[in-house]
N, C-alpha and C positions, 0 to 999 in steps of 0.2 A: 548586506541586504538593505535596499533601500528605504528610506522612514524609520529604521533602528537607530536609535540613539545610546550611548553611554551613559547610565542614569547612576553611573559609583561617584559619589561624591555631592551628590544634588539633592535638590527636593526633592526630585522626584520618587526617589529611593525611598521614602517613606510612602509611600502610595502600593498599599497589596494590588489593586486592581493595574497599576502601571505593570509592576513587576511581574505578574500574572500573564500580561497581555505581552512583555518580554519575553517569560521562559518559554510561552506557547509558540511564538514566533523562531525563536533559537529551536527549539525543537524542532519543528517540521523543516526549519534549512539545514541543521544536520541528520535528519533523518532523511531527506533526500539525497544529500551526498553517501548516506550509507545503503541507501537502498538500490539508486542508481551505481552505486561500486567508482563513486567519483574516489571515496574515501576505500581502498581494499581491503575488503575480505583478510584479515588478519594483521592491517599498518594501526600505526599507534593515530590516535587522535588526541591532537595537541589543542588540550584548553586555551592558551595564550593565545595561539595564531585563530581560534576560531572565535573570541575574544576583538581580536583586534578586524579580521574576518564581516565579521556580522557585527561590528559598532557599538556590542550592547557590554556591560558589564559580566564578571566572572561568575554573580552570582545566577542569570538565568541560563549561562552555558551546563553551571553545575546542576541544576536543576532538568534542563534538560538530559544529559547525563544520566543523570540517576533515574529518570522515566525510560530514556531508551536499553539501559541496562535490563530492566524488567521486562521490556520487552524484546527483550536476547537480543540486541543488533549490538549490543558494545558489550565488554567486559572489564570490568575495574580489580586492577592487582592493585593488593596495597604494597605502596613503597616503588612500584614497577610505572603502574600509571594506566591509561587507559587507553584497552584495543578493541578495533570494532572483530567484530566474534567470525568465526572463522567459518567456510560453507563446506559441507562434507555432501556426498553422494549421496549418505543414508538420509539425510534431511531432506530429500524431496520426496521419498516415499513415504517419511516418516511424515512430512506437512500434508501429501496426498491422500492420507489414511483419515486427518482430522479435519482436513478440509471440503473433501468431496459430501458427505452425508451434511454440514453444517450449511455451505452456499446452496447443495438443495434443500433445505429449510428457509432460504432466507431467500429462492424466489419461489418455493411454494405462499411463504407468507405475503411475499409482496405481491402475488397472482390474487392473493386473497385480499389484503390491507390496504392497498394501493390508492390513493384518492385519486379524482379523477383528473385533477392538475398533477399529480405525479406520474398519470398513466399518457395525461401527455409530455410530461418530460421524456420518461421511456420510449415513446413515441417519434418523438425529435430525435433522441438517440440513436435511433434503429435508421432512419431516414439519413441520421451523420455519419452512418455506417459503410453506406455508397460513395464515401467522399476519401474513405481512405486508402491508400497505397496496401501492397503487401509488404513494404521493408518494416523491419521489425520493432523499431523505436516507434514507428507510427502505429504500428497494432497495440504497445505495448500503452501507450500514453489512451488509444483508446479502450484497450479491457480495463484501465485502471478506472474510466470515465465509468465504464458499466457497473465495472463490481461495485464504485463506492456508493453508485446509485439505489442499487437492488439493495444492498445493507439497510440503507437511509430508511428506504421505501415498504421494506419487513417493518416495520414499526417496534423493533425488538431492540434496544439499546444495548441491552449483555450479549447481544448474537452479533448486534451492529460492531462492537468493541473489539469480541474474540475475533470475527474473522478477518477484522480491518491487521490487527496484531500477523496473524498468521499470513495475511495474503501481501504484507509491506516484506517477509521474509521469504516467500515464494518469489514476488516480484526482482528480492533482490539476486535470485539463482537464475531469472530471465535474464536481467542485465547480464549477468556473469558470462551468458554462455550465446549475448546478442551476436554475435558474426557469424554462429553456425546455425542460428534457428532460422530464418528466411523460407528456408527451402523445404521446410518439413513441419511448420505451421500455419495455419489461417485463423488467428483467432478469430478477426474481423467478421469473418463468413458465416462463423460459428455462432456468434453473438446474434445474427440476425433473429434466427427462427425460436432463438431463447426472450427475447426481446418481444416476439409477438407472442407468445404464451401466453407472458405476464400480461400485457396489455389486455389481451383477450378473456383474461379472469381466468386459464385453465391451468389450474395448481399442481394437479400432479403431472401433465406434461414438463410443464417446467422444473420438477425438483427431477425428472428424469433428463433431461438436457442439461442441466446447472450441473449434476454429476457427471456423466457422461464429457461435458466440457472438460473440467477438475481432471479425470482420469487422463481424457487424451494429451493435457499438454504434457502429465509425464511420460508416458509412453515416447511425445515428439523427441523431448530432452535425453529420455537413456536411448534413445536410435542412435544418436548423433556422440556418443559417449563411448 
């Protein structure tokens, strides 16, 4: 990762706020190779090469480790060592169940909460909507745009947290199964009329399309299963 530096051995290694700004960084580059399935669904992840990897010393790999652990993407055997966690069937109905009622809370809130520079972000969103393709890496990269937005913009931190959690592990059953969904989703399309809801301030349309969304993509996934 570029601008990571190795900080075992240095000064800098006394500094919380360095190290901080380390393990934050190792984090979200190994949680994108585990989300995106660069790292598979049940392979070991090796501390050293991610170490040597991303530049930075062992302790903010471990650090991130033990965050991503908690948030189920990895799993630590002791004495064995550590696998990213394995995706099963049941996990998409089972994410479907705790997902769809919580992203409709979180653009009923942001129909409600939304400031008026957020409602133009949302705005510009919906407008970046028209620009993209139906292949599926480019819907995906843009639902992730929306969701982390609508989170942001609920002004709800513990609602922001949980479904960031939950939808980095739905995201990673997209990846898994990117060569066959093309054909049988739209998020993009989908996202539009959800998008003006929220701008338009109309709350409970929106927690009924934010559901509704949630539902159909596993419907798309067990078609193609």
């Amino acid at each position: 990762m570029a601008g990571m530096q190795n900080t075992e051995g240095g000064a800098a290694q006394n500094s919380p706020r360095k190290n901080t700004s380390l393990s934050a960084a190792a984090y979200f580059a190994i949680r994108d190779m585990l989300v995106t399935t660069r790292i598979q669904p049940g392979a070991p992840v090796h501390e050293e090469e991610l170490t040597r990897q991303l530049g930075v010393g062992r302790t903010p790999v471990r650090e991130a480790i033990k965050r991503l652990e908690s948030e189920r993407l990895v799993k630590v055997y002791p004495r064995r060592g550590v696998f990213a966690t394995e995706v099963q069937l049941s996990d998409l109905s089972l994410l479907t169940e705790v997902r769809a009622p919580l992203e409709g809370e979180a653009a009923y809130q942001t129909a409600r909460r939304a400031t008026g520079q957020q409602r133009c972000r949302l705005a510009g969103l919906r407008d970046e909507a028209f620009e993209h393709g139906r292949d599926a890496e480019s819907q995906m990269v843009f639902d992730s745009k929306v969701h982390r937005a609508i989170y942001e913009c609920s002004h709800n931190t513990y609602l922001e947290a949980t479904l960031t959690q939950y939808y980095n592990l739905m995201l990673r059953i997209w990846y898994l199964y990117i060569d066959r969904l093309p054909a049988v989703t739209d998020h993009v399309g989908e996202l539009v009329p959800l998008l003006e809801t929220m701008i338009d301030c109309e709350a409970d349309r929106a927690r009924e399309l934010a559901v509704e969304h949630i539902r159909g993509f596993e419907k798309a996934v067990l078609s193609i299963l």
